[in-house]
SERO-4910 file (N, C-alpha, C, O; in steps of 0.05 Angstrom, whole numbers):
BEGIN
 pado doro    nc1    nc2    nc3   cac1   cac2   cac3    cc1    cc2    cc3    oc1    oc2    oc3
  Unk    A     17    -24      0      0      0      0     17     25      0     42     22     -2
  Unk    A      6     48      2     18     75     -1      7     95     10    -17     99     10
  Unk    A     23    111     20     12    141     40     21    163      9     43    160     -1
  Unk    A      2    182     -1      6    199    -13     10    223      6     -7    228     24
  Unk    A     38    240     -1     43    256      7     36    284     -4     28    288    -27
  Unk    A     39    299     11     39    330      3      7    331     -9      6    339    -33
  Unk    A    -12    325     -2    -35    335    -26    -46    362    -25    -67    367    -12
  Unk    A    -35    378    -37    -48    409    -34    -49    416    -63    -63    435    -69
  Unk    A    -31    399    -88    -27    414   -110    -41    400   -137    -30    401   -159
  Unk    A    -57    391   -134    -70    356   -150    -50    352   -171    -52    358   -195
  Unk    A    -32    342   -160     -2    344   -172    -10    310   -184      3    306   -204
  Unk    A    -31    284   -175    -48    264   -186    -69    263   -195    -88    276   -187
  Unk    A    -68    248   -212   -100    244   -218   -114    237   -202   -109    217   -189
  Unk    A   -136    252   -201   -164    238   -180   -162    207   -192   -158    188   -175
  Unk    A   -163    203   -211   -169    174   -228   -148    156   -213   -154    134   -203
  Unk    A   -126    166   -213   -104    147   -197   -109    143   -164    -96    126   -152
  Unk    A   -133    164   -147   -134    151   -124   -151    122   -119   -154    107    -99
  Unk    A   -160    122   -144   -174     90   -137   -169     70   -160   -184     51   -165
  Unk    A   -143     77   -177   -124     57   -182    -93     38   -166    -82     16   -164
  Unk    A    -92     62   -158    -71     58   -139    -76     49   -110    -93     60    -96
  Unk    A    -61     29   -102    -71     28    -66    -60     36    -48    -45     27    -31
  Unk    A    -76     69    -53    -68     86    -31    -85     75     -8   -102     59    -17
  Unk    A    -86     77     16    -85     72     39    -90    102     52   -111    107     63
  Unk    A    -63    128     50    -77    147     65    -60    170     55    -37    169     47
  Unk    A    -84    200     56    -64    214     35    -54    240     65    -68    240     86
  Unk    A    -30    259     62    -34    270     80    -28    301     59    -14    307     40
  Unk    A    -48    315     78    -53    338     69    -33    357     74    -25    357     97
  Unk    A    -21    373     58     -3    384     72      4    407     79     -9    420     63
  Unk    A     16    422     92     24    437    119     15    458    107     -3    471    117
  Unk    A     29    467     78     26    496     69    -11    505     73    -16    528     80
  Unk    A    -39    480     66    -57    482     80    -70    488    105    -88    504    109
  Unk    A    -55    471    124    -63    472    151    -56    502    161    -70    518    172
  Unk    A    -28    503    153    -22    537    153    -41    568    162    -41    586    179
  Unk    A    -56    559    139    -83    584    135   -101    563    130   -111    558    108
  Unk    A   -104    549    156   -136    533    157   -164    542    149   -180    529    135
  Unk    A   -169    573    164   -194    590    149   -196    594    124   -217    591    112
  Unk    A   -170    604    111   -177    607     81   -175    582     72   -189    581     51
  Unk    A   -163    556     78   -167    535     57   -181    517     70   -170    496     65
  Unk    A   -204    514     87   -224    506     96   -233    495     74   -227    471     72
  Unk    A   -250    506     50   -259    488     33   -242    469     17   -257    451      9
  Unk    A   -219    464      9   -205    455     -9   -195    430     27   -208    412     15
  Unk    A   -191    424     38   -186    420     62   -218    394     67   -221    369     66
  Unk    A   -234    413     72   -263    394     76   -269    371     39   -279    349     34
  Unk    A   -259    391     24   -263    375     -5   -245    339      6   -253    316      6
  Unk    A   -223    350     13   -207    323     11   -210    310     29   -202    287     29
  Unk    A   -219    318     44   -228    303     78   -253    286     67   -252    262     72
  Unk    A   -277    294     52   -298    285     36   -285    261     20   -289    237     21
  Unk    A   -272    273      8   -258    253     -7   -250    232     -7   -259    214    -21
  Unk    A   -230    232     10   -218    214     20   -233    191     39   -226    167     39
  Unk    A   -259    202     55   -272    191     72   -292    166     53   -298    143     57
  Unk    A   -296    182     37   -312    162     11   -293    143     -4   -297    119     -9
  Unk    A   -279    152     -9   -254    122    -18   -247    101     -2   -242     79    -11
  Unk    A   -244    110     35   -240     91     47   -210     98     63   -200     89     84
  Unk    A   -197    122     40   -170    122     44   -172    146     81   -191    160     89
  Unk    A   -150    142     90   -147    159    116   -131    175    114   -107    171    107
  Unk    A   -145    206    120   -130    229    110   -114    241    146   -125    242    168
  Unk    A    -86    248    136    -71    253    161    -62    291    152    -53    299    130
  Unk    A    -69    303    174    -62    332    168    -35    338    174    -30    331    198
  Unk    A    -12    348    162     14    354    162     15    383    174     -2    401    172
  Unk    A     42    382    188     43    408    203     25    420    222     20    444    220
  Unk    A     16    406    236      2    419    257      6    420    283      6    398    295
  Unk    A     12    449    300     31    467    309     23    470    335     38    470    354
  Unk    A    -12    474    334    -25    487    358    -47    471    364    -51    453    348
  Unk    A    -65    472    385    -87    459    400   -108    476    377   -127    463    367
  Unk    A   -104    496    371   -131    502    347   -127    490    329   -144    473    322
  Unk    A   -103    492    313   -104    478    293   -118    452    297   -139    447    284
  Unk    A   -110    438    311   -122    414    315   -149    405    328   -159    382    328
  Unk    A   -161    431    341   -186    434    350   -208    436    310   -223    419    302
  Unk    A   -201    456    300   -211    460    278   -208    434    257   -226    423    245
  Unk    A   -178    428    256   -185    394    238   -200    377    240   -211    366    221
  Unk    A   -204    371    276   -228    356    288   -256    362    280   -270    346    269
  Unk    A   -262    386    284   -286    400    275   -290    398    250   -313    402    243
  Unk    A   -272    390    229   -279    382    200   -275    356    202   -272    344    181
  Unk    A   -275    344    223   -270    307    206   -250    303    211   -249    281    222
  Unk    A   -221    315    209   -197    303    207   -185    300    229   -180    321    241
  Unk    A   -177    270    242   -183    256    267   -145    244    268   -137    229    285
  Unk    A   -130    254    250   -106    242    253    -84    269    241    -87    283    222
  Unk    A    -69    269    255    -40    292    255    -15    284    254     -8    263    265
  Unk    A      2    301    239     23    306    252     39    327    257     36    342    238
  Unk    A     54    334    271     63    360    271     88    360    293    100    339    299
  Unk    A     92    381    303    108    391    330     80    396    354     81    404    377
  Unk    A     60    391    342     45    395    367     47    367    389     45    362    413
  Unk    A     52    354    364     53    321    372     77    312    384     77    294    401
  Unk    A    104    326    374    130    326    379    146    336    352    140    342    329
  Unk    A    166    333    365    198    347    347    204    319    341    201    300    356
  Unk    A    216    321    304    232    296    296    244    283    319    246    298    338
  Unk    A    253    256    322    272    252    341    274    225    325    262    212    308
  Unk    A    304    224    346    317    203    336    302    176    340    279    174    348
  Unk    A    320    152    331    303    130    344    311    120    369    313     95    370
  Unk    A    314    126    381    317    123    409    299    128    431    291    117    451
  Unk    A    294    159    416    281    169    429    256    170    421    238    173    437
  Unk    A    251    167    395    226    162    387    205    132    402    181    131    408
  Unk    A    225    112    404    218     86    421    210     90    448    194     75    460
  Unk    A    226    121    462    211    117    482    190    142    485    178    148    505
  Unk    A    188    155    463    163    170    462    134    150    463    114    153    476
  Unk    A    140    132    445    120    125    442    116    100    462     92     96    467
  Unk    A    137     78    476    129     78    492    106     83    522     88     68    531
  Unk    A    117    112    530    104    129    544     81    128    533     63    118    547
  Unk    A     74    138    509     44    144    505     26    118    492      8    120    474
  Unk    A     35     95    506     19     76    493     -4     68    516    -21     51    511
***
């Protein structure tokens, strides 16, 4: 399967999300950015995606609004620095550790 990245620029064909087995696309940051103004293009792919089956993950998300407002549209999965800073694998093992 496959996670499509970056989707802000329909840089794919719609036709290729249900040729291909994508699995989950994630939206990306330059969106989440200015969530109010791209609210609709944002809810389009969240629609979208929800009807294919595929699971849409929001990129770059920073703050408790941001992620209050994703929620409020449907979008139930993140990632960002709100969640944490890159880290190594070390430390990533025991991040997630902790939060299991």
């Amino acid at each position: 399967t496959f996670s499509l990245d970056d989707v802000s620029d329909c840089s794919i064909s719609l036709n290729k999300l249900t040729q291909l087995p994508i699995k989950q696309i994630k939206i990306d940051s330059v969106l989440v950015k200015n969530l109010t103004k791209n609210q609709p293009v944002i809810q389009t792919l969240l629609s979208m995606s929800q009807h294919l089956g595929i699971l849409a993950i929001a990129e770059g998300v920073e703050t408790i609004e941001q992620r209050d407002f994703l929620a409020h549209l449907g979008c139930l999965a993140y990632q960002g620095y709100l969640i944490s800073r890159p880290l190594a694998l070390d430390a990533f093992e025991e991040f997630v550790s902790a939060h299991q």
